[in-house]
N, C-alpha and C positions, 0 to 999 in steps of 0.2 A: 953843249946844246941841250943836252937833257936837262942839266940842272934847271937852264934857263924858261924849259918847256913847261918842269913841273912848280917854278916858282912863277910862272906865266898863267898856271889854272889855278893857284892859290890864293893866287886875288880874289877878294871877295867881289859881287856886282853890286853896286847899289841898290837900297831897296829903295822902290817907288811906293810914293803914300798910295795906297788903296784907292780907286777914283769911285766916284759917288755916281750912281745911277740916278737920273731925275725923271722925274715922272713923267711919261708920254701925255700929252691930255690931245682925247682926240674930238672933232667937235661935231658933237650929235650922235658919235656913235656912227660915222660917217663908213670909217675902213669896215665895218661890221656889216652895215647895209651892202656896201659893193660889194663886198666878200658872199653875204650872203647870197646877193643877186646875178653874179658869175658862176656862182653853184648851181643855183637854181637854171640858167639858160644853158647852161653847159649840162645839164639832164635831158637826156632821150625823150623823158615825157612831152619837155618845154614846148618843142612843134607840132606834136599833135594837138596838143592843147591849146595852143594860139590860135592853130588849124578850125577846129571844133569852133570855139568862139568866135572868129571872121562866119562861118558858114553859118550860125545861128543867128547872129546878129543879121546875114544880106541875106536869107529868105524868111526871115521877121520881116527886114524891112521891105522885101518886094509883096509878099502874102500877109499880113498879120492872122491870119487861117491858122498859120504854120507852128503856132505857139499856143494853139487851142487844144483843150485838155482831152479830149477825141481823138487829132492829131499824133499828142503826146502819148495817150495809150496806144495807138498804132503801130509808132514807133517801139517802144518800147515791148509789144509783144511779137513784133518783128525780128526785135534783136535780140532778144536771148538764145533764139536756137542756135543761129549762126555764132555767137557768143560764145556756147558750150565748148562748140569746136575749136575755137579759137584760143578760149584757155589752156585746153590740152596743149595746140600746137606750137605754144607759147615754148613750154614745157621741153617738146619734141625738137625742136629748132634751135633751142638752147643747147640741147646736147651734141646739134652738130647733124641733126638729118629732117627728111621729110615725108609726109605723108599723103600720097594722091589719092588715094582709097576710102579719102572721110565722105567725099562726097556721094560715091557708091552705095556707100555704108548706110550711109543716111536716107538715102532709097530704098535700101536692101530692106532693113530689119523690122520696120513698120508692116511690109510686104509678109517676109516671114511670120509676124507675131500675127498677122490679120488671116493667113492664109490658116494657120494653125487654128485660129479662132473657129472660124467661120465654117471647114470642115471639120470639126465636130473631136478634132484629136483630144484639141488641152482648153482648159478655163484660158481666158484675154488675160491676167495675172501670170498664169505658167507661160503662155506666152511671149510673155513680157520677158521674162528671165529667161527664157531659152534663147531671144533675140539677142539677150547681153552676153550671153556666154558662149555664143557663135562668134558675136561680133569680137569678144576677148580672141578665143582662139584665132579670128584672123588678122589681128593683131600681134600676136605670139608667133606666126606664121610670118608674120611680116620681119618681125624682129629677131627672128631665127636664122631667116635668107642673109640679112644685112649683117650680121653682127658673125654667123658662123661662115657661110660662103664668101664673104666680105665683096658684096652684089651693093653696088650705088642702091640708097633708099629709094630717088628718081626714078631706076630702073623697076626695082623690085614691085614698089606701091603702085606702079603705070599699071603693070601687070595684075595686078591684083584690082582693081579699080575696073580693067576689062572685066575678069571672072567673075569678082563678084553683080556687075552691072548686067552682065549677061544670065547669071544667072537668076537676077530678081523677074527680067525679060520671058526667059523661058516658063520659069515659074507661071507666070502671070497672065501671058501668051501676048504681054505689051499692055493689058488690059489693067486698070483701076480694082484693089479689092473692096466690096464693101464695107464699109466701118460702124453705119448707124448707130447694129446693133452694141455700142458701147455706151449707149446714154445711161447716166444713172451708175455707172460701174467709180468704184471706189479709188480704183487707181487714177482714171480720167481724173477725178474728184483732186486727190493730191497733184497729179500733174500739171495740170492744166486749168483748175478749177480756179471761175471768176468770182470779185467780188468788186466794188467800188468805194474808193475813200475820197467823196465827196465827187466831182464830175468824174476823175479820172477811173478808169475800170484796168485792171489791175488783173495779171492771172498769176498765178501760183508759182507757175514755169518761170517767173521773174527770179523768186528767193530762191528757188534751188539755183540760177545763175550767180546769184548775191553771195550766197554760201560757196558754190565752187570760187569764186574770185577768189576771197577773202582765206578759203584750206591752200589754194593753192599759189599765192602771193605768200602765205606763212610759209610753202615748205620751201618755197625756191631763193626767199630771202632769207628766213632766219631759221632754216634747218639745217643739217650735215646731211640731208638728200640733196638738199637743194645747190651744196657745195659739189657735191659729187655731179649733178648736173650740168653746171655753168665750165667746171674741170675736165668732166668729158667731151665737151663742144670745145673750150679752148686750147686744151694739147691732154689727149687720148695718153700718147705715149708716157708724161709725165704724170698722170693721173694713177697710169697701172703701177707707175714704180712705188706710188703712194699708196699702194693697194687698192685704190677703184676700182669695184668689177664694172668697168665701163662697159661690158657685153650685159649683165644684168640690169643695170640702167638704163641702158639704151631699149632693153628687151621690155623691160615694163615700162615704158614711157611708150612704145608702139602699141601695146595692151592697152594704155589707159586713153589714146586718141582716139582707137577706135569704139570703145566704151564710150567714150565721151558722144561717138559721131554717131552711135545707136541709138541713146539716150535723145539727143535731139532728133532725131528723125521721130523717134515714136510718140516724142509732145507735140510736132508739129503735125503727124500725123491725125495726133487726137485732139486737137485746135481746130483745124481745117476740114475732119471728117471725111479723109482722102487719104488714101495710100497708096501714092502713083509709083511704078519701079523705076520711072523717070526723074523723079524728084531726086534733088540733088546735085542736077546735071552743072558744073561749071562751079560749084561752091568750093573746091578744095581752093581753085585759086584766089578766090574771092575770100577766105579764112588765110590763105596763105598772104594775104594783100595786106591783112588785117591786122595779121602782126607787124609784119614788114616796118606799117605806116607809121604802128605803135614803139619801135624803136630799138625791137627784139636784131639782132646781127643775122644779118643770112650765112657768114661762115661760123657761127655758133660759139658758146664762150658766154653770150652776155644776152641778158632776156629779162623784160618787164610785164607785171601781170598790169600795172596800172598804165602802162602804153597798151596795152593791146585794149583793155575797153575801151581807151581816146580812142584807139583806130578801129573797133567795132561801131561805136555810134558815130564814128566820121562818115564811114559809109554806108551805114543805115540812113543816116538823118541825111547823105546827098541823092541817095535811092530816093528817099520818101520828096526831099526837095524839090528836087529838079523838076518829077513831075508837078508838084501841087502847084508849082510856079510854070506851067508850060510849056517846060524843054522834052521834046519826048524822051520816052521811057528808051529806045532803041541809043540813046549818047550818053546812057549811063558809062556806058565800057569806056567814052574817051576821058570823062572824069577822074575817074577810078587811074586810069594809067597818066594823066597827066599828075593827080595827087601822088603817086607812086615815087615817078620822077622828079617833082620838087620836093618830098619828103626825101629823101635817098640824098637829095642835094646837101639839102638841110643838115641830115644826118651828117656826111663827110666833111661839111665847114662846121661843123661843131667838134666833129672828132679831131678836126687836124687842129683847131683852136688850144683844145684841150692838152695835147700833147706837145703841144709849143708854150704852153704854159701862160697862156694870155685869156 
């Protein structure tokens, strides 16, 4: 039997001639296109985007107002505040938490910077800078609870969104601070400061929005910050074994929301000429809506900076819509949550597409 076994694998196998590969020829570049265009629909951005475009188009055609270059600036100086914040929480939500305290924040620190003003302590400048290094530290406060107490962000930011709201309140005694006296100041001038390129009038508070997109779409897509963010949202645990200080990411992404939610309070303060401790009221959901719509994941992991402005000028431009076409202002709210829930839809028949591989 042996003999027969090893004179059995001593056979040679025939060899087969080589076969000839022939050219695929595909016509027009067709697989290329579809390939390209299942890419492209199966991208988070694709539905806000189609979103944005249905809405411009039906209050063009109900208003033609609505695409006038007046209009156009309205919008546009509208949305960069809520913007600011919305970039940050792009950021913050990616890593897996959230922030109820931007809206506070964004009432608070205008207040602070005006009250400093105005009694006589610091220059509107030093004030400016003490608003941001308050607003860091409660930031840092924030991102301290969550990450060392290991306290729901939900929880912690709720809490912090009371104190700080109460305390702009107390501060203030509910009252308005004056601003006037800021006319002519150098910081206004860079913040907020207008000019016009041809009808459209244009404020300054735009580029500093244009510039945060653009740093912070670089660091979250093509930096190793930005890997450590996406990492920390989608599994913590396997992040730390790769050395992630997910506690230190986490802790300056709470830091840089609330920066971020300083920084717009005190342009919109100084646009408007108003520095209510009320202002603010309802915007954390409204920035939290914003990314949501833009494509960012609510259990964290995955976050786009170019969704989240589809989803700031989605509901900017249905803000400004609805009214100019005479829905009242009071059903903004069932828009907003009806977009919600078909975006969210959207979202799920695109993710489950994608992982069934069609």
């Amino acid at each position: 039997m042996a003999v027969a076994a090893s004179a059995a694998t001593a056979i040679p196998f025939p060899s087969l001639p080589p076969r000839r590969l022939q050219p695929i020829n595909y016509v027009a570049g067709s697989m290329e296109n579809r390939s390209f265009i299942q890419l492209f629909v199966a991208r988070p951005e694709f539905g806000p985007l189609v979103l944005l475009v249905i809405e411009l188009a039906v209050f063009w055609g109900i208003n033609p107002d609505f695409l006038s270059p007046q209009n156009i600036s309205n919008i546009l100086a509208f949305t960069v505040e809520l913007g600011l914040i919305a970039l940050a929480m792009t950021l913050l939500m990616t890593s897996g938490e959230f922030d109820l305290s931007v809206g506070s924040l964004f009432g608070f620190s205008p207040v602070l910077m005006w009250t400093l003003f105005n009694s006589g302590v610091t220059s509107l400048e030093a004030g400016f800078v003490i608003a941001l290094l308050v607003a860091a530290f409660i930031g840092l406060v924030n991102g301290w609870f969550v990450t060392q107490l290991k306290i729901p962000s939900f929880l912690v930011t709720l809490g912090m969104l009371l104190v700080v709201r109460g305390t702009a309140l107390f501060v203030t005694n509910g009252f308005p601070q004056r601003t006037w006296s800021a006319e002519g100041s150098w910081l206004a001038d860079i913040l907020v400061g207008d000019f016009y390129i041809g009808p459209f009038r244009i404020y300054a508070s735009l580029f500093w929005f244009i510039g945060a997109a653009i740093a912070l779409g670089y660091v979250l897509t093509q930096s190793r910050t930005g890997n450590w963010i996406q990492a920390a949202g989608g599994n913590p645990n396997a992040a730390r074994a790769r050395g992630v200080n997910v506690s230190g990411v986490k802790i300056g992404l709470f830091v840089l929301s609330s920066i971020m939610a300083s920084l717009a309070g005190v342009i919109s303060s100084l646009r408007t000429s108003a520095a209510n401790p009320n202002s603010g009221t309802g915007y954390e959901l409204e920035v939290i809506a914003m990314v949501v719509i833009g494509g960012t994941a609510l259990t964290g992991g995955r976050g786009t900076i170019i969704g989240t402005v589809l989803g700031i000028l989605i509901l900017r431009v249905m803000r400004n819509g609805i009214v100019l076409i005479g829905v009242p202002g009071l059903a903004y709210n069932i828009f907003i949550g009806a977009i919600i829930l078909g975006m969210m839809a959207l979202h799920s028949w695109l993710e489950r597409r994608h992982q069934a591989g069609t």
